[in-house]
C-alpha positions in Angstrom: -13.0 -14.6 11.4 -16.7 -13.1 12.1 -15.2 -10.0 12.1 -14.1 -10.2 8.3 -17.5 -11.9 7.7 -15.6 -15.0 6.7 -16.6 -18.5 7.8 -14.8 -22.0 7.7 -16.1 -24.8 6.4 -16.2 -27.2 9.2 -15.8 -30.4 7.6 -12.9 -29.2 5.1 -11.2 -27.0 7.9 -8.6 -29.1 10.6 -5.7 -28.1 12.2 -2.6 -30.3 11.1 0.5 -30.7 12.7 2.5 -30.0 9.2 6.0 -31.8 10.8 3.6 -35.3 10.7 0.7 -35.0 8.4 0.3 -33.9 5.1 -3.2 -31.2 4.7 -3.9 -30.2 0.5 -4.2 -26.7 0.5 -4.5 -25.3 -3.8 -4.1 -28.4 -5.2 -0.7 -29.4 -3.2 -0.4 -31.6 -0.5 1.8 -30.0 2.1 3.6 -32.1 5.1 6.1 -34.6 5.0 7.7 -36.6 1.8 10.3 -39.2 1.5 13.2 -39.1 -0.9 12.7 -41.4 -3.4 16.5 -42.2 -3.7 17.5 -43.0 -0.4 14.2 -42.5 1.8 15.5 -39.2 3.9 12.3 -37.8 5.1 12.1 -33.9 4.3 9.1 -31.4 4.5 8.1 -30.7 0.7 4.7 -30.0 -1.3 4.2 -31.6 -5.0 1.0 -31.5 -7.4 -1.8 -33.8 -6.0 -2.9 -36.7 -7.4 -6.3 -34.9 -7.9 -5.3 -32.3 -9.9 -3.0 -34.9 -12.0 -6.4 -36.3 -13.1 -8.0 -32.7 -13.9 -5.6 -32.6 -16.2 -5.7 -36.0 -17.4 -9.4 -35.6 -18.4 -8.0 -32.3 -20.1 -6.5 -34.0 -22.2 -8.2 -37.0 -23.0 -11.3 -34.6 -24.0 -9.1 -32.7 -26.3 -7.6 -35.7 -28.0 -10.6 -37.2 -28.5 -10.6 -39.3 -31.7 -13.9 -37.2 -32.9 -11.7 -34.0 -33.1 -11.5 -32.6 -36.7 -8.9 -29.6 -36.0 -5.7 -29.5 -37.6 -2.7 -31.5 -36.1 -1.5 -28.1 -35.5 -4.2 -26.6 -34.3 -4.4 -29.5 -32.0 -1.0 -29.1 -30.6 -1.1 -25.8 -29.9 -4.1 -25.6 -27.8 -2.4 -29.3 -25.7 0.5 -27.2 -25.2 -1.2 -24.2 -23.9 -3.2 -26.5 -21.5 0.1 -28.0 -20.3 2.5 -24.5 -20.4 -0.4 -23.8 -18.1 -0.8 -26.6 -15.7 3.5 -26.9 -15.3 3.6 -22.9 -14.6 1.0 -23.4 -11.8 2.8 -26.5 -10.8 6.0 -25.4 -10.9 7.4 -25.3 -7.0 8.1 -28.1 -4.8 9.4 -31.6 -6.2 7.4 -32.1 -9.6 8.9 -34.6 -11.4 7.4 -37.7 -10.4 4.0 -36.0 -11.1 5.5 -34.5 -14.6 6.6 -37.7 -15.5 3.0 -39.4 -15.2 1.6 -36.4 -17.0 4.3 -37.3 -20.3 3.3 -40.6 -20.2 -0.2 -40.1 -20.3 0.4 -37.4 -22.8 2.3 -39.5 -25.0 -0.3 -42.3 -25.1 -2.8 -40.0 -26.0 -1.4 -38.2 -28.6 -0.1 -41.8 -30.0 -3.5 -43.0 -29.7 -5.3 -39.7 -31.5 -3.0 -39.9 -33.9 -2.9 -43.3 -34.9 -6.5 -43.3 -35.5 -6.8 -40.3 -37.3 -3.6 -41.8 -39.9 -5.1 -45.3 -39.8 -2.0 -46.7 -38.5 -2.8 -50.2 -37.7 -0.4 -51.2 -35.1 0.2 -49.4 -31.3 1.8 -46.6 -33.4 5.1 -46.9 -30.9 7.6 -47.0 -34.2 5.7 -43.9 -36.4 4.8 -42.0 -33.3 7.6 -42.6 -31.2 8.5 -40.5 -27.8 11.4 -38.7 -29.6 8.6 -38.0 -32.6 5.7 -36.8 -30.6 7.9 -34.7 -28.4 10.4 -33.6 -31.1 9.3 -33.3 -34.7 5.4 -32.8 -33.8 6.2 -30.0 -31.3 4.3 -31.8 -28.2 5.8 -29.7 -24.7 7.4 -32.6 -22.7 7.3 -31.4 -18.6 10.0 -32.9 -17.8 12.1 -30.5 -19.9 10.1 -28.0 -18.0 11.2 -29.2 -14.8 15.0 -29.0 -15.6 15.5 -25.6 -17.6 15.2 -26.4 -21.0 12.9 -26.0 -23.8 12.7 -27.3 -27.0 13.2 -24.6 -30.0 10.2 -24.4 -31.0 9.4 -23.3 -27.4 12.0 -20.5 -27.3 
């Protein structure tokens, strides 16, 4: 290493045995996983739970209610910021960490635009999942994570 004039970092650097132990390394944890299904162990990476909540405050900052752009303008720059985040994202198993990131989406863009239409309930009937994802042009990742794209994305 001295003779590339690189140093480690002595409190970030370890040696893990990867079969056992899981070690982060660009924003995946590496190292062992367990099915979800039917708990088979198997050696995987998937988006940490750190850069879940990167783009989490992502979000939330651009939906903030104090946000005067166009819906469309809006949209456009939440899909960009997601596009983004899933290409990074896009090896090892994603969907459980997709999922979350729809969710919170779909909250957020129920809550920014409820506010901004003065709808006075939750918003869950006028800004539905099928709504926010389908007519208003919001990228869902889990369509991401299986193949297909909505037309507006082709």
């Amino acid at each position: 290493m001295t003779r590339m004039e690189l140093t480690l970092h002595e409190a970030k650097t370890s040696i893990k045995e990867a079969r056992r132990e899981r070690f982060d390394f660009l924003g995946y944890p590496f190292g062992p996983h367990r099915c979800r299904k039917d708990g088979h162990g198997y050696r995987g990476a998937s988006p940490s739970k750190k850069s879940g909540a990167r783009l989490r405050r992502k979000v939330g900052d651009l939906l903030m209610p104090s946000h005067v752009g166009t819906w469309l303008a809006v949209r456009d720059r939440l899909n960009r910021i997601l596009q983004g985040w899933s290409a990074y994202f896009s090896y090892g198993t994603r969907l459980r960490a997709y999922r979350a990131v729809d969710n919170y989406v779909l909250e957020r863009v129920r809550h920014f635009l409820r506010r901004r239409h003065k709808v006075p309930s939750r918003g869950a009937t006028r800004f539905s999942a099928e709504a926010v994802f389908g007519e208003l042009g919001v990228l869902r990742l889990r369509h991401v994570h299986v193949g297909s794209l909505p037309s507006t994305f082709k």
